[in-house]
C-alpha positions in Angstrom: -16.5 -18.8 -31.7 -14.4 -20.7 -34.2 -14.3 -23.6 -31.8 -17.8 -23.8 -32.3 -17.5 -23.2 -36.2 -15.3 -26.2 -36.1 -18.0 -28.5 -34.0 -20.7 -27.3 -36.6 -18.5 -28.4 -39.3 -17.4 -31.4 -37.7 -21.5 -32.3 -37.2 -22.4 -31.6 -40.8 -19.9 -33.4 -41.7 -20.6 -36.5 -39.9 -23.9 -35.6 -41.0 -23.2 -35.8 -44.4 -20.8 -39.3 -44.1 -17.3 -37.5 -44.3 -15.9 -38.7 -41.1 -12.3 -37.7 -42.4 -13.3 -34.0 -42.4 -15.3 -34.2 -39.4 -12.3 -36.1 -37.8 -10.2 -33.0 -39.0 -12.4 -30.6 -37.9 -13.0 -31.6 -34.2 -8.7 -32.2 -33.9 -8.8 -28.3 -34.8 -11.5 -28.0 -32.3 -9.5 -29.5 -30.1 -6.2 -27.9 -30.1 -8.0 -24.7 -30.3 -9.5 -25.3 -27.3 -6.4 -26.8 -25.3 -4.4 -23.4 -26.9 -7.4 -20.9 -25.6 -7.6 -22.9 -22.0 -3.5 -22.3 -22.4 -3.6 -18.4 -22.8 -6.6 -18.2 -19.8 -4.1 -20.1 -18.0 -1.0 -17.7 -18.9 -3.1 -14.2 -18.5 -4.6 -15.8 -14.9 -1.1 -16.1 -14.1 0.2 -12.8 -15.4 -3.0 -10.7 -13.6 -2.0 -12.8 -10.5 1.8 -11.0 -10.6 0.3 -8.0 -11.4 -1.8 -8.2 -8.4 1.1 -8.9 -6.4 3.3 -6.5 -7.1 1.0 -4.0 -6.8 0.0 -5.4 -3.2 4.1 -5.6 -2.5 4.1 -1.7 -3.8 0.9 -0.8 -1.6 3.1 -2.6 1.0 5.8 -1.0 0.4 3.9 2.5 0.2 2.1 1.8 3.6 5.6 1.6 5.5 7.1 4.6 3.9 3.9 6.2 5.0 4.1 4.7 8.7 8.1 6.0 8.6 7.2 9.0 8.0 4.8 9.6 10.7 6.7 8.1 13.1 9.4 10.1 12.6 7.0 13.0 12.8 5.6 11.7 16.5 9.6 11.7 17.3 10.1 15.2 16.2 6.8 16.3 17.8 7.6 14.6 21.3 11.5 16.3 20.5 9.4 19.8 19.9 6.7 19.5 23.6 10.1 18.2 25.5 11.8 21.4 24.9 8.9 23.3 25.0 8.2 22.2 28.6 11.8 22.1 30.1 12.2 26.0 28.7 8.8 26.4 30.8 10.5 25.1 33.6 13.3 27.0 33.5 11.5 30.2 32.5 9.0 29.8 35.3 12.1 29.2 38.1 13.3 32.3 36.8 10.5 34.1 37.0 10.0 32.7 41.0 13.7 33.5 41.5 13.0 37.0 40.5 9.9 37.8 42.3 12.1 36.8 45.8 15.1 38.4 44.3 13.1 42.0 44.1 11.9 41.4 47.7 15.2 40.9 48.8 16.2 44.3 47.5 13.4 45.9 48.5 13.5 44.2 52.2 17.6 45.8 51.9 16.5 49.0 50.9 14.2 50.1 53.5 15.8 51.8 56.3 16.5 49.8 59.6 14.8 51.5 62.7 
């Protein structure tokens, strides 16, 4: 907006034969403008940090995530692994047991 109050002056100027003022007026125009395309510059640059760090944070947040669920599937796989082998061993007992009362019971009776 004051880049284009400075052209307008610089116009009526030049308009009005003052070429000194409507020199002056488009130099401000100018460095305005070269300072304005400057801070574009500088706040493309600082979003562009922001967005990386918040992509190396989202990163960062996606492997402590992962981490986490892998140590879960460990844990699981730890948990079924003893689950089954106590099957195992529960259901050997329970065979051994059944042949084990036989046994008594084929002992017990009395020979003919």
């Amino acid at each position: 907006m004051i880049c284009d109050n400075y052209e307008y002056s610089s116009w009526v100027y030049a308009a009005i034969s003052d070429y000194e003022r409507a020199y002056r007026c488009l130099e401000k125009m100018s460095v305005l403008g070269r300072e304005l395309q400057s801070n574009n510059k500088l706040r493309n640059i600082e979003q562009e940090i922001s967005y990386k760090r918040y992509q190396d944070q989202k990163h960062a947040t996606e492997m402590k995530e992962r981490g986490y669920e892998i140590e879960l599937l460990k844990r699981n796989v730890w948990l079924l692994s003893s689950v089954l082998i106590l099957g195992v061993i529960a259901g050997v007992f329970i065979s051994n047991r059944k042949y084990l009362i036989r046994d008594i019971r084929i002992r017990s009776m009395p020979r003919r």
